[in-house]
N, C-alpha and C positions, 0 to 999 in steps of 0.2 A: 395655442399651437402656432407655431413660427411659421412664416411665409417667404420660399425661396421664390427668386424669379430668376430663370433662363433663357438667359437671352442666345441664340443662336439661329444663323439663316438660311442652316440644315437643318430639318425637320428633321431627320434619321437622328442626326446628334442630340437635339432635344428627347425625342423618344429614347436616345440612348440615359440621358443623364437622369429623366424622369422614373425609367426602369431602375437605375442605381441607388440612387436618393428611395425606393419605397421601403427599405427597412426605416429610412428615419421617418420618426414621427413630425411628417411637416406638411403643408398647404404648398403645392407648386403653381405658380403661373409661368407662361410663356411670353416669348415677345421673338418675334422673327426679324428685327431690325433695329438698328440703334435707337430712332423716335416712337418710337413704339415703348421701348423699356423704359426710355425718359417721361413716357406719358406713364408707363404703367407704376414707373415709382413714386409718381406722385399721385396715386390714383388707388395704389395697396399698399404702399408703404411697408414695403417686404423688410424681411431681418437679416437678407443678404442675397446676393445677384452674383451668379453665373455669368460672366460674360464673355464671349467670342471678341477676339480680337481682331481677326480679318473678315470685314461684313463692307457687301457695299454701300454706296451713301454714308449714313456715321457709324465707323466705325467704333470697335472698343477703344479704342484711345484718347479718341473726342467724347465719349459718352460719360469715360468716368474721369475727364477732367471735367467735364458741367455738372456730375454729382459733386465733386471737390470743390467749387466754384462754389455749391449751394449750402450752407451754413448750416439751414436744419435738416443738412441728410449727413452731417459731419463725420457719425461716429458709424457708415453705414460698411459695412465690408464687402466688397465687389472683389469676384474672384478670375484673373483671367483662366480662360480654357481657351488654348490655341492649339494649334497646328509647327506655331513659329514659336520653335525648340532652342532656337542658337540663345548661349548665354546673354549675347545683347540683344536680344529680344526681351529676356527676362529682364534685363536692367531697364530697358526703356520702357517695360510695363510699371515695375516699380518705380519709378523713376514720375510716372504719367499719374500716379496715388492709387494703383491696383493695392490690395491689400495682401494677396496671394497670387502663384502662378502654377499654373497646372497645366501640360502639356498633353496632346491629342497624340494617338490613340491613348484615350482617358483609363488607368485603373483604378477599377472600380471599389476598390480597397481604399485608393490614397483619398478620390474624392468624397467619401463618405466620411471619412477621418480629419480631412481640413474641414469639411463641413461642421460636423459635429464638433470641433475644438472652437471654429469662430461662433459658431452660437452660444455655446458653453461660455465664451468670453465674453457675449454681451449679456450673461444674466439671465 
């Protein structure tokens, strides 16, 4: 069973994406701040990570340029889930080595759908 991890520093958004994600068949973990997800990814070694882009202390930006930094999380898929909608928002995520971008208020159609395609992708 695949293991997602959720990183955000709204509880409600996490209860939100957790409610989403239960048709897929997956293990969820949490993380409510950036050092936290950095610990938990190398702690569960999840199959891909939900991440908040706007967090205090490290945010998503800093968190998954030190996944990209790390060699054996190379081929991991981190997905932003933000708030910040503007086109260059997007590009500076991709840009930062997000893998995806998904914007807040989240539907819950798209995220189960990029879910399920980047898992599909790694096998």
């Amino acid at each position: 069973m695949e293991t997602i991890l959720v990183v955000d520093d709204n509880r409600a958004s996490r209860d939100l994406i957790r409610a989403i994600l239960k048709p897929v068949r997956c293990s969820i973990v949490e993380a409510s701040n950036g050092q936290q997800a950095l610990d938990l990814i190398h702690q569960e070694r999840p199959d891909l990570v939900l991440l908040d882009v706007d967090m205090p202390g490290l945010d998503g930006i800093t968190v998954v340029k030190r996944i990209r930094e790390n060699a054996s999380l190379g081929g991991l898929p981190v997905v932003a889930v933000t708030a910040l909608a503007m086109e260059s928002d997007r590009e500076r995520c991709m840009a930062a080595g997000f893998t995806a971008f998904l914007t807040k208020p989240v539907r819950a159609a798209l995220v189960r759908q990029q879910v399920q395609q980047l898992l599909d992708a790694r096998g």
